[in-house]
N, C-alpha and C positions, 0 to 999 in steps of 0.2 A: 302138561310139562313142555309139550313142544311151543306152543306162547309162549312159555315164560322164559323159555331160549331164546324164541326170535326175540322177545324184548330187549333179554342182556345181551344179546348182538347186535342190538338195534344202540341201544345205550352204548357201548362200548365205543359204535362207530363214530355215531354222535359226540363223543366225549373226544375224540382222537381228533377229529375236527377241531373243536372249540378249543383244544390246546394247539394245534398248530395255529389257528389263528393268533390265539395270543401269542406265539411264538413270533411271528411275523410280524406281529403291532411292536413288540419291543427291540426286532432285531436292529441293532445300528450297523449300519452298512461299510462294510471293510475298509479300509482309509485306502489300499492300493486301488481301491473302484470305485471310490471317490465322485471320483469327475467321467466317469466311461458312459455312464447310462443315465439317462433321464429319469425325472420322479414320475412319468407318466407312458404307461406303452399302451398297447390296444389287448385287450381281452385274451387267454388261451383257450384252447381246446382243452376242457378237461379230460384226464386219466380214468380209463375204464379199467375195470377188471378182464373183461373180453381179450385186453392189450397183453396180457397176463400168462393165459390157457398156454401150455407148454408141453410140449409135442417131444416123445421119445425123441430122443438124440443115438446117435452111432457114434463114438469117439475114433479118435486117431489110429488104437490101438485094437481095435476089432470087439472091446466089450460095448454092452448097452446097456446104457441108465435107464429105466423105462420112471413112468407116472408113478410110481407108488404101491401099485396091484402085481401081485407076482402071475396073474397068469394073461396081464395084459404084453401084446406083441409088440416085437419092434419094428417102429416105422422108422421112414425114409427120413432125413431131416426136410424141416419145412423150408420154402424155398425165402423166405423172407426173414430167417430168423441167423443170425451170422455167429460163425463159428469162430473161436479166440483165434487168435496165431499163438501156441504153445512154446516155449524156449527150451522147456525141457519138459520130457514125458513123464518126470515126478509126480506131477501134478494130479496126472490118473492114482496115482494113491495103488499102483502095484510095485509092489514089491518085491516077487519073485517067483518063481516057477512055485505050483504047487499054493499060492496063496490067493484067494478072489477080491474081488473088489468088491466089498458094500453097496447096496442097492441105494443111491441119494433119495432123498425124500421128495419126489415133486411135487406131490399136495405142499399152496401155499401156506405158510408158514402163519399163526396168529400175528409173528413179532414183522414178519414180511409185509401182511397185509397193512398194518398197523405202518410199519413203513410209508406205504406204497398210498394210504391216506394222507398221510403227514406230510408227504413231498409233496403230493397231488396240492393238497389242498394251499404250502405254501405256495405254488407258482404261481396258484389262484388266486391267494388273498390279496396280493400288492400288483399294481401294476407296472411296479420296478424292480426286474429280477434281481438288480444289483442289494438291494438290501436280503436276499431269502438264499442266496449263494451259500453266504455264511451256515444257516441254520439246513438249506439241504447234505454239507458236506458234515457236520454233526451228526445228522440222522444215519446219511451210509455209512460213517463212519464206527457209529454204533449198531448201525445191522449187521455190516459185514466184519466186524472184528477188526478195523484197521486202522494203526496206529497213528495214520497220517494222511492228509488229501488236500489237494489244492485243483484247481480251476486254472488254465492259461488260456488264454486267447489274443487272436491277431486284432490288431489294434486298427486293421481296415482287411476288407474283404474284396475282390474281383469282383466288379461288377455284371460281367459279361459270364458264359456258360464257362464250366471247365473246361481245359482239354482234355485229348485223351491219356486217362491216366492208369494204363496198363502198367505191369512191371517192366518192362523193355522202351517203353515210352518215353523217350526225352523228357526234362521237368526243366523247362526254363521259366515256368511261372515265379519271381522274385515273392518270399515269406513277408515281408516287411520287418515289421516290430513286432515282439511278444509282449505281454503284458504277463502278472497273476493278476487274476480276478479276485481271488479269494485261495486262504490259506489254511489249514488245521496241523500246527504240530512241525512246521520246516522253517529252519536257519531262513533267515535273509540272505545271509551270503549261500547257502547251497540256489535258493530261486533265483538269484542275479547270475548267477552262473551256469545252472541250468537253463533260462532262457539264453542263454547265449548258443549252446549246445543243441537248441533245439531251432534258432534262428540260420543257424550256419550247415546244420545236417540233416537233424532229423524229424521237422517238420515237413521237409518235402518227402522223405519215406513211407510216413504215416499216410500224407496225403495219396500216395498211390494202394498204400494197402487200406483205409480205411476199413478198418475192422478193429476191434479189441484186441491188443496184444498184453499176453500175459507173461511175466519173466519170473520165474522162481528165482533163481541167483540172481538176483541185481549187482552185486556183489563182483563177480565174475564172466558175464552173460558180455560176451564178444558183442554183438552189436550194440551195446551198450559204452564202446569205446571212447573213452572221452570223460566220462562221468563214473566210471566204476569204483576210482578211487574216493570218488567225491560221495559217493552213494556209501560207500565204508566208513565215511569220518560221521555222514548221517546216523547212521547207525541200522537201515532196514533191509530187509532183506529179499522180497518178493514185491512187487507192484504190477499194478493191473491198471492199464493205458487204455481210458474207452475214448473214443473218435466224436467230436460233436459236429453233426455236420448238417449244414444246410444246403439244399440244393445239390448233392453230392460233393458240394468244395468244403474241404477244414477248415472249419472257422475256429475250431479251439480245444481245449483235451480237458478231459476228467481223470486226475488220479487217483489210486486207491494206494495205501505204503504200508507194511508191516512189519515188522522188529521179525518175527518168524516166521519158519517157511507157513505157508496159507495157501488152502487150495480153493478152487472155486467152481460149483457144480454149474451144469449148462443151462440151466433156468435162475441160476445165480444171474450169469452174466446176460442171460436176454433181459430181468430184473433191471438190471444198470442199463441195458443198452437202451430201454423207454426210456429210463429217469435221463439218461444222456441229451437222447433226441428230443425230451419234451425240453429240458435247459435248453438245448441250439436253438430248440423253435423262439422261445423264450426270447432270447439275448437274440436271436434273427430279429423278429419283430422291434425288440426296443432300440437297435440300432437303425432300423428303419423309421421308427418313431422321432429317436434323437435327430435322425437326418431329416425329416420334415421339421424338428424345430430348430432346427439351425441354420436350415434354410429360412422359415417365417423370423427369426433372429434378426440373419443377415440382409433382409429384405427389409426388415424395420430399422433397422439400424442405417441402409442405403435412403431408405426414404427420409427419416431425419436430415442424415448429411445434405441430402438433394433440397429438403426447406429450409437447412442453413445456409447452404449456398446459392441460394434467389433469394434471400432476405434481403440483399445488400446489391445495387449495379455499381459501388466502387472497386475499383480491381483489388487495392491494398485488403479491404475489407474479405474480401473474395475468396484471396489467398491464404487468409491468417484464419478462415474458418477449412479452408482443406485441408490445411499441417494437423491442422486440431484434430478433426475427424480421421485422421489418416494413425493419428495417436492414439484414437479411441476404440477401432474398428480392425488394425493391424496391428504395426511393431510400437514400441512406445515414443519413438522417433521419428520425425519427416520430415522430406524438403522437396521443395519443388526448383525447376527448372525451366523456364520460357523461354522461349524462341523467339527473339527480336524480330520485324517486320524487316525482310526486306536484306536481313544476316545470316549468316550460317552458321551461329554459335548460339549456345542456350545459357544464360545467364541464370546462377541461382538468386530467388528472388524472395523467397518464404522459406523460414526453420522454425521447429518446434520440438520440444522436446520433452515428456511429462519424466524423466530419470531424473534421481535425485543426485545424480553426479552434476548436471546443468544449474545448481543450485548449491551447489560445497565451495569451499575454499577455491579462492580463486587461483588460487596454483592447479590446482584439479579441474577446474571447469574446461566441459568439453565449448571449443568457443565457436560462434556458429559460422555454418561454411558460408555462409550469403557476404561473410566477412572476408573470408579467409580463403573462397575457392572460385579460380579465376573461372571465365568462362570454357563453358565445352563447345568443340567445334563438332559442327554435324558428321555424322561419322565417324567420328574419330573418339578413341576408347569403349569400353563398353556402355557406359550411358551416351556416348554420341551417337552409336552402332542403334541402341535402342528406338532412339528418337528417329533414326532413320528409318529402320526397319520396323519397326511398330512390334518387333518381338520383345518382349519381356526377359528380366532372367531373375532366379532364385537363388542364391550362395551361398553355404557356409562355411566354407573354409575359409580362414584369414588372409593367408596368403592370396588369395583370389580379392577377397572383400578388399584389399587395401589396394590392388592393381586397378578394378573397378571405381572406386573413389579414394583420391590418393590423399581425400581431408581427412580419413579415418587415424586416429590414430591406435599404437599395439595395447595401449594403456586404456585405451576406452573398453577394451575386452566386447567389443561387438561380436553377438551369435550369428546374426543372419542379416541378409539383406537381399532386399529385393527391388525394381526396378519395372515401373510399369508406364508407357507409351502417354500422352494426353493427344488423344486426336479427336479431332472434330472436319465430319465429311472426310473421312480418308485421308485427312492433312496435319501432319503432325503439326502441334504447337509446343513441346515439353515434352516434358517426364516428369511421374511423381516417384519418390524416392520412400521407402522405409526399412529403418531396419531397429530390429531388437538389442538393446545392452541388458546386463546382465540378473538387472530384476526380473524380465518376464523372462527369459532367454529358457529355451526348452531345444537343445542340443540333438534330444533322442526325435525329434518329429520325423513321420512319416512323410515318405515320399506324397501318398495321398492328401497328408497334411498342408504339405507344401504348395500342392496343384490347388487344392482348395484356397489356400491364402491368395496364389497369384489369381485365382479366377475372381476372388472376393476383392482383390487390390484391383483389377481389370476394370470392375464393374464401380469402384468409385471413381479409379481414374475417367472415365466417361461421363460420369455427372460432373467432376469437378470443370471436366474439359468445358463440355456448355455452357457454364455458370463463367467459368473465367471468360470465354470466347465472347458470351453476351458480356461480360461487363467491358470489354477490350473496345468494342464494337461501340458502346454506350458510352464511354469515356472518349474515342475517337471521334462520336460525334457531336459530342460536347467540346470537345477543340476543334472540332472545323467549325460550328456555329459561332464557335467563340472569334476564332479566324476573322469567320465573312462580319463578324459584325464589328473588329479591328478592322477590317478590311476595308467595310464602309466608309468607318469612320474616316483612315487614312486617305481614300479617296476623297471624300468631302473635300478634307483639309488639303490635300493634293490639289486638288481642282479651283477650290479656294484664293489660293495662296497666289496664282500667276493670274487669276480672274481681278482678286484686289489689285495687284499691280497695273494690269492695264487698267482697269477703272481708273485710280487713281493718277497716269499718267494720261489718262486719255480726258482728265478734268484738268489738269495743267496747261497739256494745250490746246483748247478748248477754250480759258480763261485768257493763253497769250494770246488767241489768235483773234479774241473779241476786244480787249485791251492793250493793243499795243506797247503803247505807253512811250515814254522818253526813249527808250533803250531801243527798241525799232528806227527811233531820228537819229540819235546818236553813233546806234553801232550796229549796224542791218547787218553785219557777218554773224557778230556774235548770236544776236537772236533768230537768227537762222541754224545756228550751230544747236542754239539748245532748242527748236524746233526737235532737229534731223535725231539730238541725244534721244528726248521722248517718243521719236518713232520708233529709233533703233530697239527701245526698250522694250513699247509694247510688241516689237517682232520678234524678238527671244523670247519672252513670256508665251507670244501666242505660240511659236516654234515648242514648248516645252508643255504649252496645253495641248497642244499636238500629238506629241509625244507619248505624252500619258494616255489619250484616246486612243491613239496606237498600240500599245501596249496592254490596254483592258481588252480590246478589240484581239489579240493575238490568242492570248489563254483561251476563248473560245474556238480560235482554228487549232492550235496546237490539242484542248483537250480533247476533239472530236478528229481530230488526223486529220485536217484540212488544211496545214498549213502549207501557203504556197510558196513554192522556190524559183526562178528562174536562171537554172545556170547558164554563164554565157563565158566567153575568154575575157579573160580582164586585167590588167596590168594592178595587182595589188597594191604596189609601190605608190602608185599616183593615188588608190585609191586611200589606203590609210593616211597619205600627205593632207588630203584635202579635207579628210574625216577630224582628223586633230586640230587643223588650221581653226576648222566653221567651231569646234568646239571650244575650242583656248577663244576664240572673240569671244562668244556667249557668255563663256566664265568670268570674262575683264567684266562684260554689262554688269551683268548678274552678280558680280562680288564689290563691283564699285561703290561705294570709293577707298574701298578696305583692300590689301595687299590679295592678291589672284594666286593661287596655284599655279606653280611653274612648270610648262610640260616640254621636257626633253626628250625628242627625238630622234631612235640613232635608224638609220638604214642601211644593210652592210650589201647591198645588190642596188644596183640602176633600173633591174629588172627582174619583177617575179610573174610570170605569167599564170595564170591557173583558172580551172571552170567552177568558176563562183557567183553568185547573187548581190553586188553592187552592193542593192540596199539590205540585205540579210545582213552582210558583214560589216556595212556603217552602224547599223543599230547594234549589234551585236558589240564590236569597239565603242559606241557611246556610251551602253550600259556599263561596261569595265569601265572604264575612265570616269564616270558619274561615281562608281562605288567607291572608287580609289580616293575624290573630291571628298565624298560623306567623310569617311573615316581616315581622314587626314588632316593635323594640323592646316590654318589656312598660310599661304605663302610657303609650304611643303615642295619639295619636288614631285615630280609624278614622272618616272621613267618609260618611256615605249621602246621598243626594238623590235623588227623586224629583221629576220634572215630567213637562208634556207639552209635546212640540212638533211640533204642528202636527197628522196624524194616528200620531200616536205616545206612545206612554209611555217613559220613558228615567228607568232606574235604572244608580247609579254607586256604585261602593264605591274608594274611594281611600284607600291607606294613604301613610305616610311610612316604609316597610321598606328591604329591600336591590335593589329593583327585581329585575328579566330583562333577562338582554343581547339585543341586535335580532337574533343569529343564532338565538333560541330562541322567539320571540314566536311565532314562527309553529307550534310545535311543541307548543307550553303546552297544546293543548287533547287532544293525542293519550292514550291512554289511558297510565297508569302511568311517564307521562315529567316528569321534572324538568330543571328546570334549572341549568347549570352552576354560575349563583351559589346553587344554593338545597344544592348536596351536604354533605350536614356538618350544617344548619344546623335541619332540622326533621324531625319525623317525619312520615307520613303514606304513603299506599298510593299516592300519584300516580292519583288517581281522582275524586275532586271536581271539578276542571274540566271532568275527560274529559264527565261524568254531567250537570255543570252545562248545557254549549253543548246536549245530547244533549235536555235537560228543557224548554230554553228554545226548540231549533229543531222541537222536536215541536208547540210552539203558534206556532207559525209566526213566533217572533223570532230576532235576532240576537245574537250575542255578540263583543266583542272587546276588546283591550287596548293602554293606550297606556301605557308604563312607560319607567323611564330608570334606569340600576345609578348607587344611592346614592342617590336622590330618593325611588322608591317607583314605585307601580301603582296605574291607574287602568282599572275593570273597567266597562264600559260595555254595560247591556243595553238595547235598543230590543225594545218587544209593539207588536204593529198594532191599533189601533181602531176600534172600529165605525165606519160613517162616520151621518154624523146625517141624522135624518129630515127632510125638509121639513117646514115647517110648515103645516099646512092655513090 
């Protein structure tokens, strides 16, 4: 007889099993827990019965529950096993003077054990708590008689120990967001409202008492302020609050709800406070599970980005795969912002946008800011602050998002945005920009949430940064090869160009001087005359090959800081006199026998004295007055003036040519660069200005230009002067 017992206990167990498994294979997992847990955690510790043995209790009230045996004694309670917080002493089930309390049964129960398999075995079967929530709150639901139960938990945890969390103990640890995990038998609207109740109060109470609190009147139960009404339109009456916790911090609550009063014996509640703690362990583990795969995610998802962005060393190319991945990996939205070489404003340069508002009626499209949004100056507003400081920020408040980028508009209905540095070696180049509209937009995100975003927007902004920096880099020196090898060319033909002319006049007279001819007997002036022309000419020409050897020969002292100055006292007056005279001849040769540019010169002093370099400032003025020649009608004026004002000398060369546009003005002085309006139109090595500013700031003047396309340019140099002696 005793086999054929163990047998049907043996079967019984066995069979309790294989139905909670099946229970487990078919449960569909709760739509609010969804998205919380992963389909994969790591293994639990299964549930022993050892976890079970329950040890005489002493209640509140001075009676004692013992084991079941009436001549067993009462012990101490055990030091591991935690006693409710009672609301009211109904619960003990006295009544009244004169009346005892029933002895509870603590021998476990068949329908207990059968429980106590059932949960066991669901934590075990899946290794995604999130689906077996459901079918564990069924089961207690059905052991302990109660009408209602749900699951809440914080939707991120402290990473770090708790504090101390005595009752007297300050609680400045922020709750964050609540979530329900899982529900049996409660309104939507009582849980949306109850997590709020428990975000604002009393999740940090619990957190200091951690322990089971039991409430008989729900209904009424004073610390229950806030929801008592709301627990009335529910309709129950008693609930039993157990603690899940990991690590000693709350990570989330187990309730039990009853329509009527319900009591609960003290190996009831040790019962629930396993089945608690093995859930926390549970949901501990898979949220550490989840956080290993969301980091191997976000690591896959970075290293993608990082081989889209080295696929390509074009910059355009470069930047239209960061918007992209910046949409893929963050908010559905991106833009970026670069830092011009050499500027202190960040120009947006790349948008992208996967919302299907960028693709509606064109009255509704959001239009892109690369269009629409002027440059940000370093420092200045929150994305110039950003770029400076290399700190990030996160927003979602509107008002804030629109003060931040004033391209936003209120009608885009943008949740968030965020703002993250682009630096390479410590050196800001940008910002990348994202933020969410209204399809993905999730309002309620954690703080946690957030920090993870920006840390994840951090870590692409770093690859994007190197990917742009190299293609910058790669493009810059594909325009400088491209440069030197204009550059050549222009030299060639530079050098070319006065080389053919003396040849060619130095064959002329070469031919008069072996064939005289008639013209020698006839008219010895004239043919001496045009002798003396063809020397003159090939002496400008070689003066201008000169010139240029000069000039190639400088960019090497100026690029290595070797250029040499010799200041001395100098009357400028004589010296620009004598500068324009040698150059107005040159120009008659050299333009003859076509009309010459006219050079008017005004001088408002007899005398400008100042310490200056002769031939610094002759070259310097030839290169202005050659450039004024290039880009000027021929037979043009070309005005000069010299004055002083004040302690200054201030020389101007002003033509009436095809001007510079204002995006180039700034550029004009850089080595071998032309300008838009000038392509086509002149020859030259784009090097006389470079040389000129170079000549003029080595004696410690200034150079710059004020011009207008179709007026002409006005080249304005300022030299500093001695300042004057007193007079004795």
């Amino acid at each position: 007889m005793e086999k054929k017992a163990e047998s049907t206990a043996e079967h019984q167990t066995n069979a309790g099993r294989t139905g909670a498994a099946r229970r487990a294979t078919n449960y569909k997992r709760p739509a609010a827990f969804a998205n919380f847990l992963p389909d994969d955690m790591e293994d639990l510790e299964p549930f022993s019965l050892e976890m079970l043995e329950v040890s005489p209790v002493v209640l509140a009230n001075g009676y004692t529950k013992s084991n079941g045996s009436p001549s067993h004694q009462a012990a101490p309670r055990a030091a591991n096993v935690p006693k409710p917080l009672i609301a009211d002493t109904s619960v003990l089930e006295y009544t009244g003077p004169g009346q005892t309390v029933e002895p509870d049964q603590t021998v476990l129960r068949p329908e207990q054990a059968e429980a106590l398999l059932t949960i066991s075995a669901l934590l075990n079967s899946d290794l995604n708590p999130g689906r077996v929530l459901g079918d564990m709150l069924k089961a207690l639901r059905a052991l302990f008689h109660a009408d209602r139960a749900a699951v809440f938990l914080r939707q991120s945890l402290p990473v770090s120990d708790p504090p101390d969390q005595t009752e007297n103990a300050p609680d400045n640890t922020a709750v964050g967001s609540i979530m329900c995990a899982a529900a049996l038998g409660l309104s939507q609207s009582y849980i949306k409202q109850v997590i709020s109740f428990y975000e604002t109060k009393e999740f940090r109470r619990l957190q200091k008492i951690r322990q089971p609190v039991f409430v008989s009147d729900a209904q009424n139960e004073q610390s229950l302020n806030g929801v008592r009404e709301l627990n009335r339109r529910e309709g129950f009456q008693t609930m039993l609050t157990l603690p899940l916790l990991h690590r000693e911090v709350l990570g989330g609550l187990l309730v039990l709800y009853h329509d009527q009063k319900h009591n609960y014996a003290p190996q009831e509640v040790k019962l629930l406070t396993v089945f608690a703690n093995q859930a926390a362990l549970a949901i501990s583990n898979a949220r550490l599970y989840q956080e290993t795969l969301r980091r191997e995610r976000e690591a896959d998802l970075l290293a993608q980005a990082s081989r889209a962005f080295n696929s390509s060393l074009k910059l355009r190319e470069v930047l239209n795969e960061v918007v992209r991945a910046a949409t893929s990996i963050l908010g559905n939205t991106a833009l970026v912002f670069i830092l011009r070489e050499g500027s202190d404003q960040a120009h947006p340069v790349a948008y992208y946008s996967k919302s299907g508002a960028a693709d509606s009626d064109p009255a509704n499209k959001i239009p892109s800011p690369v269009r629409t949004q002027p440059p940000v100056r370093l420092g200045e507003g929150a994305i110039g602050k950003t770029i400076q400081t290399g700190v990030p920020f996160f927003i979602c408040s509107l008002k804030d998002m629109q003060h931040a980028a004033p391209f936003l508009r209120p009608q885009d209905n943008v949740q968030s945005l965020l703002c993250v540095p682009l630096k390479m070696r410590g050196r800001a180049i940008g910002a990348l920009l994202s933020y969410t509209l209204p399809e993905q937009a999730d309002p309620k995100s954690s703080r946690a949430v957030r920090e993870r975003q920006l840390t994840l927007a951090q870590a692409l902004a770093d690859r994007a940064a190197v990917a742009i920096e190299n293609a910058r880099l790669y493009e810059a020196e594909k325009r400088e090869q491209q440069v030197k090898d204009e550059f050549l060319s222009f030299v060639a033909h530079e050098l070319r160009t006065p080389l053919t002319s003396i040849k060619g006049y130095n064959h002329l007279l070469a031919k008069k001087l072996q064939t005289p001819g008639s013209q020698f007997q006839t008219d010895p002036q004239a043919y001496l005359k045009g002798l003396q022309h063809y020397s003159e000419v090939m002496e400008s020409q070689s003066e201008r090959l000169y010139q240029l050897i000069q000039d190639l020969s400088s960019i090497g002292r100026i690029e290595s800081g070797r250029l040499e100055i010799d200041l001395r006292t100098i009357n400028l007056v004589e010296l620009v006199r004598a500068t324009v005279a040698t150059f107005e001849t040159e120009l008659k040769l050299a333009q003859s026998p076509y009309p010459s540019h006219q050079i008017n010169l005004r001088i408002t002093r007899p005398t400008i004295t100042a310490q200056l370099d002769s031939n610094a400032v002759g070259r310097a003025l030839r290169s202005l007055l050659s450039n004024a020649v290039k880009f000027s009608p021929k037979g043009s004026e070309i005005a000069v003036r010299l004055t002083q004002i004040n302690a200054e000398a201030v020389l101007t060369v002003q033509d009436g040519g095809i001007g510079i546009p204002l995006q180039d003005q700034e550029q004009i002085f850089e080595r071998f660069y032309k300008a838009s309006s000038q392509s086509g139109r002149a020859n030259g090595l784009g090097l006389g200005l470079y040389i000129a500013r170079n000549l003029v700031k080595a004696q410690g003047g200034q150079i710059h230009v004020r011009s207008e396309e179709g007026v002409g340019s006005t080249f304005i140099v300022t030299f500093p002067l001695p300042a004057k002696e007193p007079k004795s």
